[in-house]
VOGU-3710 file (C-alpha; in Angstrom, 3 decimals, decimal comma):
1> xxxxxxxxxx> -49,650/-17,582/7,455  -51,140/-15,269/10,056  -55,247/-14,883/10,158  -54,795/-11,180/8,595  -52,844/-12,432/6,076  -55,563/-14,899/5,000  -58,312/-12,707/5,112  -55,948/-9,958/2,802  -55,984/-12,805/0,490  -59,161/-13,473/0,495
11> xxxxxxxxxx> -60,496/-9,734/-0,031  -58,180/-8,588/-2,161  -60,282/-8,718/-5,763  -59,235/-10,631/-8,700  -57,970/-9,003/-12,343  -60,358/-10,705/-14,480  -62,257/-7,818/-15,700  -59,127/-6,759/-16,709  -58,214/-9,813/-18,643  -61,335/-9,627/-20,315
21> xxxxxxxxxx> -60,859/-5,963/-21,569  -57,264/-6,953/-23,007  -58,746/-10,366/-24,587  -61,698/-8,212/-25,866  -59,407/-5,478/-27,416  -57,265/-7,624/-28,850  -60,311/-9,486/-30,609  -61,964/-6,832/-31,507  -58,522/-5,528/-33,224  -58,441/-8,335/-35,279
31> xxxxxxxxxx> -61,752/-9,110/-36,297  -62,202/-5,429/-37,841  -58,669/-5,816/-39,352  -59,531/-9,053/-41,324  -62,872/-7,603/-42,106  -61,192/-4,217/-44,065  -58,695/-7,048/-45,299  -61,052/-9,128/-46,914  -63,947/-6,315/-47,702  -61,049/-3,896/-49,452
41> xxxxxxxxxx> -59,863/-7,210/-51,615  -63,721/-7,665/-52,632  -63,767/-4,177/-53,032  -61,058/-3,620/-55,513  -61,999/-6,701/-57,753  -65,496/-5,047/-58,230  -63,316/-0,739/-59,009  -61,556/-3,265/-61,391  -64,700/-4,302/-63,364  -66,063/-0,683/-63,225
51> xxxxxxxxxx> -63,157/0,387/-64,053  -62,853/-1,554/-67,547  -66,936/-0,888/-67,820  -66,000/3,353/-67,865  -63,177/2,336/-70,214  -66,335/0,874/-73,148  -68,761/4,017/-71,762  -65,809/6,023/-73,190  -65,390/4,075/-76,325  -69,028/4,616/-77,046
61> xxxxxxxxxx> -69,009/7,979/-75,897  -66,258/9,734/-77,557  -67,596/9,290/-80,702  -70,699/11,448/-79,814  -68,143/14,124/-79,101  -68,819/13,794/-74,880  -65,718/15,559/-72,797  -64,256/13,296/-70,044  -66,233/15,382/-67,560  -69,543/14,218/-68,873
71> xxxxxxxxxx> -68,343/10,985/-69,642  -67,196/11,050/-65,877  -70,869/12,422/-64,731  -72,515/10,150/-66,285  -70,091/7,155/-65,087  -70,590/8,323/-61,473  -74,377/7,920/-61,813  -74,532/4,666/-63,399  -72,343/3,052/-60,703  -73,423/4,029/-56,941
81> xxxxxxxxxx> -70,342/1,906/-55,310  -68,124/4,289/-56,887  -66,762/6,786/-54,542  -64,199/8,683/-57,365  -64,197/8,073/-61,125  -61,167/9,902/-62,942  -61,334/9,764/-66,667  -58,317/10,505/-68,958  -58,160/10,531/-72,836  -55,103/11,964/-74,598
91> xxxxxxxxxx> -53,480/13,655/-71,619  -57,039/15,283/-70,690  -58,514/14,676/-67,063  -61,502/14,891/-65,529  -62,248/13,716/-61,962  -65,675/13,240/-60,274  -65,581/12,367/-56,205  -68,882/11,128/-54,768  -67,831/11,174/-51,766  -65,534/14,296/-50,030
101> xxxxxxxxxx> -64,065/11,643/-47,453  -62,118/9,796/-50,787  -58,696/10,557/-50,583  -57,824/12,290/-54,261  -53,871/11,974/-54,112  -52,671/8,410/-55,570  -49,754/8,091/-52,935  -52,269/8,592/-50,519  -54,819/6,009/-51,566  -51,750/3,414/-52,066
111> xxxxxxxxxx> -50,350/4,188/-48,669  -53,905/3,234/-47,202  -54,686/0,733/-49,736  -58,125/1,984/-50,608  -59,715/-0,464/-52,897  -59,407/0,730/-56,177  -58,331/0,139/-59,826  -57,019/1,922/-62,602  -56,856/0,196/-66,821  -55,778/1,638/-69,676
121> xxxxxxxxxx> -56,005/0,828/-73,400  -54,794/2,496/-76,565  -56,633/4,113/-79,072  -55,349/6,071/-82,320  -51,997/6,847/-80,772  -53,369/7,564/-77,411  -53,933/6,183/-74,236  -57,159/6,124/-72,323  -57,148/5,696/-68,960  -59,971/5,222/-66,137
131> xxxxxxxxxx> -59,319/4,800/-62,323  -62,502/3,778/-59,905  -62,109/4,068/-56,039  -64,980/2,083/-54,173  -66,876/3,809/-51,344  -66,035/2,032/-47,921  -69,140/2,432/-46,281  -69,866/-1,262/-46,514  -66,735/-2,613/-45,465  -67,404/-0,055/-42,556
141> xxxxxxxxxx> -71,175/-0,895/-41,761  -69,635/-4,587/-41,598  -67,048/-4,273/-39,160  -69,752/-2,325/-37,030  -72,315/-5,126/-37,044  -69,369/-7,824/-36,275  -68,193/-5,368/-33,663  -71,651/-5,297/-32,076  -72,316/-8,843/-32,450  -68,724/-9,593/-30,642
151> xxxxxxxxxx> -69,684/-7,370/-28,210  -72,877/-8,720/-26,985  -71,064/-12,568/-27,527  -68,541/-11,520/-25,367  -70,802/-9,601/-22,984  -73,078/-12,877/-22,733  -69,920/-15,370/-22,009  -68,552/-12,716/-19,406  -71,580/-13,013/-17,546  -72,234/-16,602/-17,918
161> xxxxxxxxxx> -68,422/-16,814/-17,034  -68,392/-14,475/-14,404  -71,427/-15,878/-12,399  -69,599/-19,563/-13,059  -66,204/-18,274/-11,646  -67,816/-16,922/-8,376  -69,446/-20,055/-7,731  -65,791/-21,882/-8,090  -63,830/-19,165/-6,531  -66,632/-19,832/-3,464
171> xxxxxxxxxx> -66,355/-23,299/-3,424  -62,528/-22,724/-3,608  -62,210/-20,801/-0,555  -64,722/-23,079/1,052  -62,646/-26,314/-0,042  -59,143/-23,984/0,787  -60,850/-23,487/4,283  -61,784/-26,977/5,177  -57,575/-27,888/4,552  -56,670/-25,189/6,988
181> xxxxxxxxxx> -58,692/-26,608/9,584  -58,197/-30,012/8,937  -54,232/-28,774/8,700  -54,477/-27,126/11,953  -57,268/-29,014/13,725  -58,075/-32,046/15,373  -60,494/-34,343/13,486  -62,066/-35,667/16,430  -62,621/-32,966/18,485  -61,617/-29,078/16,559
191> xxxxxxxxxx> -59,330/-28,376/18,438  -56,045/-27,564/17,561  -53,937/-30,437/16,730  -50,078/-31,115/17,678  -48,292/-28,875/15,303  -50,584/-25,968/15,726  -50,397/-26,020/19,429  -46,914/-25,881/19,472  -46,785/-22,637/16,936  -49,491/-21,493/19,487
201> xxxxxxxxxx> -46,908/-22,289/22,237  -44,538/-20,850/20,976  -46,142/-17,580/19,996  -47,002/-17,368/24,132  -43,581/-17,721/24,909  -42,188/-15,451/22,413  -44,332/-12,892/23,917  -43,257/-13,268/27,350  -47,000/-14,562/28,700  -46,968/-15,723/31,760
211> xxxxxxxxxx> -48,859/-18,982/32,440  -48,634/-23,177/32,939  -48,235/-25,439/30,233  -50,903/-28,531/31,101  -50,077/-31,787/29,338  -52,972/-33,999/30,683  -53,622/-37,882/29,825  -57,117/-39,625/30,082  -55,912/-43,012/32,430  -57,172/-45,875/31,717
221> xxxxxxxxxx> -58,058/-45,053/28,054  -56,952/-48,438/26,492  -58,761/-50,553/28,853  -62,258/-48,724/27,772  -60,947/-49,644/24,049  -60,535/-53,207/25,074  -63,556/-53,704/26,755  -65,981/-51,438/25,122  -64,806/-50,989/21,739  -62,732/-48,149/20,085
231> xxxxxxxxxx> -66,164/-45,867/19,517  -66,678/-45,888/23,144  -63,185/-44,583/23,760  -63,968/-41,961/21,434  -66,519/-40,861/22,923  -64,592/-40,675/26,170  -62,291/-38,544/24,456  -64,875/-36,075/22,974  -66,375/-35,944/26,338  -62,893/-35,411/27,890
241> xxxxxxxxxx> -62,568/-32,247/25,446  -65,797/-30,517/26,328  -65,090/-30,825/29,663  -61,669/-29,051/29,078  -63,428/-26,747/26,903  -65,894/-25,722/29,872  -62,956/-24,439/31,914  -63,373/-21,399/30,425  -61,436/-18,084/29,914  -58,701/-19,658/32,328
251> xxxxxxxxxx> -57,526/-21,889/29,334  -55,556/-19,731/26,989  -54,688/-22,563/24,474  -56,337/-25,814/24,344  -55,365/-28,952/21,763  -55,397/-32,742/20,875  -51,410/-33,302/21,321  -52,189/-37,486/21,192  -54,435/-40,338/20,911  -55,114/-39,691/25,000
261> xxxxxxxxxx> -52,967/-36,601/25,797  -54,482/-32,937/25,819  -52,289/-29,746/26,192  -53,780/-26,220/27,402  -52,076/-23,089/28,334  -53,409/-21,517/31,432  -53,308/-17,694/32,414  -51,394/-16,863/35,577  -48,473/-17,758/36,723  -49,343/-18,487/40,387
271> xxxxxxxxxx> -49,434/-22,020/41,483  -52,360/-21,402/42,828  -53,941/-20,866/39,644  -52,687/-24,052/38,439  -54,029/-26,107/41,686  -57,546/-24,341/41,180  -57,447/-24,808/37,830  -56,688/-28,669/38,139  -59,338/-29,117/40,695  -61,804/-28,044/38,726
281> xxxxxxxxxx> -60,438/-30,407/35,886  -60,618/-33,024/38,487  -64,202/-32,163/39,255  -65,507/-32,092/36,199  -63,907/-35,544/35,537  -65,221/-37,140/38,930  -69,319/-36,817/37,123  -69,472/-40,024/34,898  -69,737/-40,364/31,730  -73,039/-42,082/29,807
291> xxxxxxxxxx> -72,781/-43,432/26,319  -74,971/-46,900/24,927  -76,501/-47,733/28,325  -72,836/-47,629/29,925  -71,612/-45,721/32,652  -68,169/-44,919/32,592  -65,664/-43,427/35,099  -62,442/-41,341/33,630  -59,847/-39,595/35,627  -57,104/-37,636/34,031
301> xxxxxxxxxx> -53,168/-37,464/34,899  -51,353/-34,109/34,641  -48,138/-33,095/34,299  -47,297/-28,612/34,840  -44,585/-26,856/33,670  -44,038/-22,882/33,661  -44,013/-21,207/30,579  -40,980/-19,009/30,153  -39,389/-16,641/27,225  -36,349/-18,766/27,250
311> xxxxxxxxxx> -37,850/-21,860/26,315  -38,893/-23,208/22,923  -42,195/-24,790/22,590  -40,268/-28,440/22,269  -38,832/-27,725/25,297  -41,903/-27,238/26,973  -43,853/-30,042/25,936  -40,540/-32,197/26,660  -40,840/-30,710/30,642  -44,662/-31,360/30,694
321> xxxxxxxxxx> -44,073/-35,199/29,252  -41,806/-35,490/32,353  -43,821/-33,906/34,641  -46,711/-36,544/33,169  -44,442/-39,463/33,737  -44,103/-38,537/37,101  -47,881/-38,319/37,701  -48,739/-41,139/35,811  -45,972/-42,987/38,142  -47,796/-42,115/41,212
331> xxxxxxxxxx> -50,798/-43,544/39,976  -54,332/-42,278/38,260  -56,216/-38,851/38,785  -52,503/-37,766/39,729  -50,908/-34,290/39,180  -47,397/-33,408/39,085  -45,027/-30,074/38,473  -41,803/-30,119/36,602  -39,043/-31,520/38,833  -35,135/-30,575/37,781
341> xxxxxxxxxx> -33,963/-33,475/39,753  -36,696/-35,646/38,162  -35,441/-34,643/34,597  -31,938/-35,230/35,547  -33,140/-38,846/36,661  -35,394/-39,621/33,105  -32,152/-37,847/31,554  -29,300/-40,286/33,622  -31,929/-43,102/32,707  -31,828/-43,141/29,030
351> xxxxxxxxxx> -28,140/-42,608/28,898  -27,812/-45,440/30,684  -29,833/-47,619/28,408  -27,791/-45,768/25,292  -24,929/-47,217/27,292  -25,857/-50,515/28,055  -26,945/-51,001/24,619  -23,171/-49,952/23,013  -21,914/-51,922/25,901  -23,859/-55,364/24,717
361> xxxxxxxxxx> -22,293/-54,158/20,491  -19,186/-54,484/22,257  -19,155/-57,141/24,342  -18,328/-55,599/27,226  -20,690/-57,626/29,860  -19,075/-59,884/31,388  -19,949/-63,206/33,622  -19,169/-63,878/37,065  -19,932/-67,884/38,337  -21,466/-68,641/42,005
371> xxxxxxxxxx> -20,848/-72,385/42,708  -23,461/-74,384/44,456  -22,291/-77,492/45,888  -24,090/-80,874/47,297  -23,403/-82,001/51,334  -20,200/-83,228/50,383  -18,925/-79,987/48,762  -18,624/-81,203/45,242  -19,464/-78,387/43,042  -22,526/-79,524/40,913
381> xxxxxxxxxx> -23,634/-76,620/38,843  -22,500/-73,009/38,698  -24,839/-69,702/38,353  -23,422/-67,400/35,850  -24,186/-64,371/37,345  -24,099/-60,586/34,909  -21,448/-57,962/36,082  -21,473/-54,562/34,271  -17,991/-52,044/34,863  -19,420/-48,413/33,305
391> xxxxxxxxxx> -16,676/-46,238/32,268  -17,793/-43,311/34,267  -20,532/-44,885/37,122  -17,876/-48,095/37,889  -19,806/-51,389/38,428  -23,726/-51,051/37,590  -25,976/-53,409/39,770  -27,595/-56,027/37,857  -31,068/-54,873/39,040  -30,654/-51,487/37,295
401> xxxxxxxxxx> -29,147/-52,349/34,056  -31,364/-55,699/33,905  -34,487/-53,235/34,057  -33,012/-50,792/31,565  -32,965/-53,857/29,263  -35,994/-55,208/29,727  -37,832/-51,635/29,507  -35,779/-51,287/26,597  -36,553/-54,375/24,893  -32,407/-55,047/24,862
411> xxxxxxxxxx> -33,545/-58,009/27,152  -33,579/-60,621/24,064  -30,224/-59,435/23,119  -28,522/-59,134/26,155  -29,655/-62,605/27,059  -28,957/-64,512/24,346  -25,149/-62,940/23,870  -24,657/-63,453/27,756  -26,016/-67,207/27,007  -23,582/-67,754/24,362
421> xxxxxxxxxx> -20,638/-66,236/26,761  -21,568/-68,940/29,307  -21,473/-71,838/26,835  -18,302/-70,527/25,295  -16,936/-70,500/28,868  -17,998/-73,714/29,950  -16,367/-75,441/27,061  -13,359/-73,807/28,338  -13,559/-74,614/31,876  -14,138/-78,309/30,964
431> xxxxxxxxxx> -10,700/-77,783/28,221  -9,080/-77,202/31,521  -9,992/-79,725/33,553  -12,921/-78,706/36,041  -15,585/-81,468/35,357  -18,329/-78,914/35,807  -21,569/-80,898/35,410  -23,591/-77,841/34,162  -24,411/-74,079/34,121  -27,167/-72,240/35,261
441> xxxxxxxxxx> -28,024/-69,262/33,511  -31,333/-66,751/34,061  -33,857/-66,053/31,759  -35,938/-62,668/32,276  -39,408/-62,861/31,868  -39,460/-60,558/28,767  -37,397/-63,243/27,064  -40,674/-65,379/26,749  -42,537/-63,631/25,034  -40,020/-64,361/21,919
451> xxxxxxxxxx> -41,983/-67,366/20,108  -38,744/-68,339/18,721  -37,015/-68,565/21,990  -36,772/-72,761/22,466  -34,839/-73,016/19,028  -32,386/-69,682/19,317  -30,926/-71,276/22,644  -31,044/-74,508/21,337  -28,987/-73,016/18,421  -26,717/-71,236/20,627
461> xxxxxxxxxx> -25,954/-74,298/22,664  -25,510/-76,214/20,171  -23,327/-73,733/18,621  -20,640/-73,748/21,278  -20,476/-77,751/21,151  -22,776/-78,046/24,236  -25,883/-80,091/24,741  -29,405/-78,780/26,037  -28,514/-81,175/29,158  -25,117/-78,779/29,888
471> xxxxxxxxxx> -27,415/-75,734/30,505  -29,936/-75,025/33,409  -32,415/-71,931/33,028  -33,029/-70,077/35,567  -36,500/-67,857/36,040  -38,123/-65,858/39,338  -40,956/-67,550/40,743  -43,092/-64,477/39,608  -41,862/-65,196/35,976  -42,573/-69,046/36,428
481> xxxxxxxxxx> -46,036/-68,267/37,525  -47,256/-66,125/35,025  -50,557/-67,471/33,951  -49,776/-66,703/30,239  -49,929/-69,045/27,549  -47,255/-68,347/25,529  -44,843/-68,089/28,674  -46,151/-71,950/29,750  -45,393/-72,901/25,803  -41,699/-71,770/25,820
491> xxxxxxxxxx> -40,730/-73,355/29,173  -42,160/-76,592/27,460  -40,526/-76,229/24,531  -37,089/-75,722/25,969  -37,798/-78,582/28,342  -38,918/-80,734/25,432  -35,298/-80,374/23,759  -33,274/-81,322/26,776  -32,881/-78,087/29,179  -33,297/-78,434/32,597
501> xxxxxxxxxx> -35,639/-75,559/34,330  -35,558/-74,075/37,693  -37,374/-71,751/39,893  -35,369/-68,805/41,429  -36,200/-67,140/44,649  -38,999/-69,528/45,514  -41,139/-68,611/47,852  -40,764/-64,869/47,312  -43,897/-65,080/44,812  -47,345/-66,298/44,348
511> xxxxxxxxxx> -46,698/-69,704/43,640  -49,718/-72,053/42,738  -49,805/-75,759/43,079  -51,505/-76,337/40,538  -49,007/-74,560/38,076  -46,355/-76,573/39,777  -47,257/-79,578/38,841  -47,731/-78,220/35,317  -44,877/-76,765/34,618  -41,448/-78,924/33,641
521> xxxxxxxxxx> -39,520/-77,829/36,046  -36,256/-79,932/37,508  -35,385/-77,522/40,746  -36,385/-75,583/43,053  -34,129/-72,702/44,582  -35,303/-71,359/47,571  -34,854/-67,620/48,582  -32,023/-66,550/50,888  -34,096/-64,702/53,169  -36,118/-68,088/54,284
531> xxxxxxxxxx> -32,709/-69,372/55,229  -31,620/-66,369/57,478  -34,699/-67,272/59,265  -34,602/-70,585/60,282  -33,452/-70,186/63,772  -37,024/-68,306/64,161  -39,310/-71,175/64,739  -42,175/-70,363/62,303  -38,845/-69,393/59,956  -37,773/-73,018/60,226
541> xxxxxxxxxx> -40,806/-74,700/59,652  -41,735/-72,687/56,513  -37,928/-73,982/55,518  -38,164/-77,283/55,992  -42,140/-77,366/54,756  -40,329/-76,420/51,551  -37,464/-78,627/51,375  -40,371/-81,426/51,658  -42,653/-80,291/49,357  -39,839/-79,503/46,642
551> xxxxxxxxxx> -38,864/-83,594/47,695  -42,420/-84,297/47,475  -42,682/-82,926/43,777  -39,490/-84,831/42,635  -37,634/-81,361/42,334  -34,244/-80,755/43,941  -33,264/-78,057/46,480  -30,760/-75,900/46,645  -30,625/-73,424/49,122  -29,538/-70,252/48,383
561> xxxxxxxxxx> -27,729/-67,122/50,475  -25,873/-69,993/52,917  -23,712/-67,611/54,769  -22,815/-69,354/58,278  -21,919/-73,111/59,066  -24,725/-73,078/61,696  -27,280/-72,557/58,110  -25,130/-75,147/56,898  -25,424/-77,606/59,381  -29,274/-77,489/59,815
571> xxxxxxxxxx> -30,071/-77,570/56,033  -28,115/-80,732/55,786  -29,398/-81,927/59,060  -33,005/-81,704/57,573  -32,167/-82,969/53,860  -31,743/-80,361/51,950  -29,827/-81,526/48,098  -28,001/-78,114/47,403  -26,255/-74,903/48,690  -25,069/-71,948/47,091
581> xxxxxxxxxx> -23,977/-68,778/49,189  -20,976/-66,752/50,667  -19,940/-69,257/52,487  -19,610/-71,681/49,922  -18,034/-69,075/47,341  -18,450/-65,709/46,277  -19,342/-64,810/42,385  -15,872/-65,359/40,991  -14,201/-64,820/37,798  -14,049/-68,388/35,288
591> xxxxxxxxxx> -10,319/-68,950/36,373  -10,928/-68,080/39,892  -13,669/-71,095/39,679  -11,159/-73,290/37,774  -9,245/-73,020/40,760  -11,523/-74,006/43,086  -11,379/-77,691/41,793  -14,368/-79,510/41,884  -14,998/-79,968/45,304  -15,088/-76,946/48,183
601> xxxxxxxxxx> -13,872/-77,436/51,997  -17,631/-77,330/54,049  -17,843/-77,607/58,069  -18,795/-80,662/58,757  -18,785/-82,527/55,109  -17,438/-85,663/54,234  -13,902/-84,875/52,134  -14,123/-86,392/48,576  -11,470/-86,618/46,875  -11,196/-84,209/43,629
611> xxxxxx> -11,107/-86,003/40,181  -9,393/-82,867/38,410  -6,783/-83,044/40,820  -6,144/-86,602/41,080  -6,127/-86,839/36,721  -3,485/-84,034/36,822
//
């Protein structure tokens, strides 16, 4: 409802006076209706006694020789109520009216029901009859007094009514108020609140105003609620919303859209408006803020879009979200403007996580296997390695769907069904023949923070008829390294019940010593690029400083991205346990590795001969 609208409402006056008149009427209607009801009854019992009191007088008097006149005459003065005596005896009448407003015809006085009374008696072989109508002034003085005393009642209950009524029907529209603005407001700060904003929004549009849509995020905001307490961040916020407030007529529309977003519409459609505009904003933001001996610093992100006629006030907020991400991805006190090619990014994005996350329903990841072999070319474990064929975008590399899981939070599912493809495959390779000592499969880091993590692979494993012992876990150096607890708990846990551990991409981190020695690791594999180096001098001494120290900690090696026979040759040269690389096999498909046997051809290595082979 429009402001007019209310304040029609509001002014328009209430029919209550009205009411009262009809409730008065109708009471007033009644009350002198019961009273003539009730005063005529009373009235004719009493013409019934005077009645049979003229009927004696005439008794008495006839034998004195009176006429019915005087008999009437005298009747009339001896009873004051009377209003009409009429005295017959023998077919003589007289009638006496004390009153001219008594009604004289019979049929009339029955149609009205006037209260009176007629008796008869015989006498001698003739019939004497007396009739007494009552005067009505009474009944009529009565239903004046009730009327007056109804009046003033009601007159003294309107008031106190009335003067009670206004006093709710004020705190009514005070009450009514209070749940329009808290409908349309912001608690925290008054201003307008989400869904208002948006009707605001869309209002502009609708009218063709030109102007930028602002959504703009305080950074940092739950930091200051961890460190300082949830009141401090509020009054951050407040502080935040003055300071919006003080950029004056510029700001069309201003409101709360979130806990740390604000959205305001600003007038003009230049950018240039919108770049003064936000570095004012940033100015006002770069003075700190004071609150309970603190002195805090807040900076704000923005993201711009144009307002246009076309576009619905979802759609607008949607552009400015996108244009907030993109700020916010830069870094703090950032501002960005609406990018098409941006959108089309976010948009390409999420329907590849809707994708992905169909694809994992399905089943339709599938597992590649990278042998790594020791000096002699027998092939001691195999990396199962995630391969993704999109319908539409062909194969997907593992570092972009990986990420869409994890950001997701498909991670914990993709991992644990690409786990339980691995163990259902290595039971099948060993069916066949290949006497593959174990797989190595990668964890992500995400995956640790599952508490229940040690006993769903364990029940997965064990699931597929494999032991702990048949499965190697795999994690980055950075993921290894991570100084949480709960991360250091899991890796325990799974080493507790049998699985072996090893750290992928070593050296490519921040690796600690100390955290080596705590962690129960069983390998380390060290990152390709180290090995491309080594005929660099400081390249090979960083190699072969690792090689020792990873002998040194009772860890294996395995070197990984072995590509020439020259790598090959020095690694083995200078001790190194394990290889893995082109030129010891591509990723391959399970049969293709099957195939292989269990030993591969290397330069220079010592031919063993292959069990499978020799069995069949």
């Amino acid at each position: 409802m429009s402001t007019n609208a209310t304040t029609s409402a509001r002014s328009k006056p209430p029919l209550y006076g009205w009411h009262f008149a009809a409730t008065t009427l109708l009471t007033l209607v009644m009350l002198a209706a019961m009273t003539v009801h009730f005063g005529f009854q009373a009235l004719a019992h009493t013409a019934r006694d005077i009645s049979g009191a003229v009927l004696k007088h005439v008794e008495a008097q006839q034998g004195l020789g009176m006429a019915p006149a005087d008999i009437v005459e005298q009747s009339l003065k001896e009873f004051h109520d009377a209003a009409q005596i009429e005295v017959c005896i023998g077919g003589r009448c007289a009638t006496r009216t004390a009153s001219a407003d008594t009604p004289f015809n019979a049929e009339l006085r029955a149609g009205l029901g006037w209260p009176c009374a007629t008796q008869a008696v015989a006498h001698r072989g003739s019939t004497r009859t007396a009739t007494v109508c009552m005067a009505i002034d009474d009944v009529m003085e009565d239903i004046g007094r009730d009327v007056m005393v109804l009046l003033i009642a009601q007159a003294i209950g309107f008031g106190i009514w009335f003067a009670a009524t206004r006093r709710f029907v004020a705190r009514r529209e005070i009450w009514t108020e209070r749940v329009a603005r808290a409908a349309t407001t912001d608690a925290a700060t008054g201003l307008l609140n989400r869904a208002s904003f948006r009707v605001a929004l869309d209002e502009a549009a609708a009218r063709g105003d030109e102007g930028w849509l602002v959504l703009a995020g305080i950074d940092e905001l739950k930091s200051v609620n961890e460190l300082h307490g949830s009141s401090v961040g509020d009054h951050v916020i407040l502080t935040v919303a003055e300071r919006l407030k003080d950029l004056g007529a510029v700001v069309r529309v201003l409101g709360r859209t979130g806990g740390d977003e604000f959205a305001f519409v600003l007038d003009g459609a230049s950018p240039t408006t919108l770049e003064r505009s936000l570095s004012r904003l940033r100015a006002a933001m770069a003075a700190p803020i004071e609150h309970q001996g603190l002195l805090l610093s807040a900076s704000i992100s923005a993201g711009a879009v144009a307002v246009e006629r076309q576009l619905s006030a979802a759609e607008l907020m949607r552009r400015a979200n996108v244009a907030l991400r993109a700020a916010k991805k830069v870094g703090p006190d950032s501002q960005s403007i609406f990018n098409v090619a941006y959108d089309i990014e976010l948009r390409k994005h999420h329907q590849l996580r809707l994708d992905l996350m169909n694809a994992v329903e399905r089943g339709h990841l599938e597992l590649v296997y990278q042998p790594i072999v020791d000096a002699r070319g027998q092939v001691v474990v195999a990396e199962a390695l995630a391969r993704w064929k999109h319908q539409e975008l062909g194969f997907v590399s593992p570092e972009v769907f990986i990420a869409a899981a994890e950001s997701s939070g498909l991670i914990h599912e993709l991992g644990i069904a690409l786990l339980k493809k691995a163990c259902e495959d290595l039971a099948a390779a060993r069916r066949r023949g290949l006497p593959l000592k174990r797989l190595a499969v990668n964890l992500s880091p995400a995956q640790l923070t599952n508490p229940d993590l040690a006993s769903i692979v364990y029940a997965v494993v064990r699931g597929a008829g494999l032991e702990p012992a048949d499965i190697e876990l795999e994690l980055t150096e950075s993921a290894a390294m991570a100084s949480r607890q709960d991360a250091t708990q899991q890796l325990r846990e799974l080493a507790e019940v049998g699985f072996a551990i090893s750290i992928d991409d070593f050296g490519t981190g921040y690796s600690s010593l100390s955290r080596l020695q705590t962690l129960p690791l069983s390998k380390l594999k060290i990152d390709r690029s180290f090995v491309r180096a080594f005929e660099e001098p400081s390249g090979a001494v960083l190699l072969d400083a690792m090689m020792d120290l990873s002998r040194r900690l009772g860890l294996s090696c395995v070197c990984e991205g072995v590509e020439t026979a020259a790598q090959m040759h020095w690694l083995r040269d200078h001790g190194c346990d394990l290889f893995q690389g082109y030129l010891i096999g591509k990723p391959m498909p399970l049969d293709q590795l099957i195939g292989l046997g269990f030993r591969v051809p290397l330069p220079g290595a010592t031919v063993a001969p292959d069990p499978a082979r020799r069995s069949a």
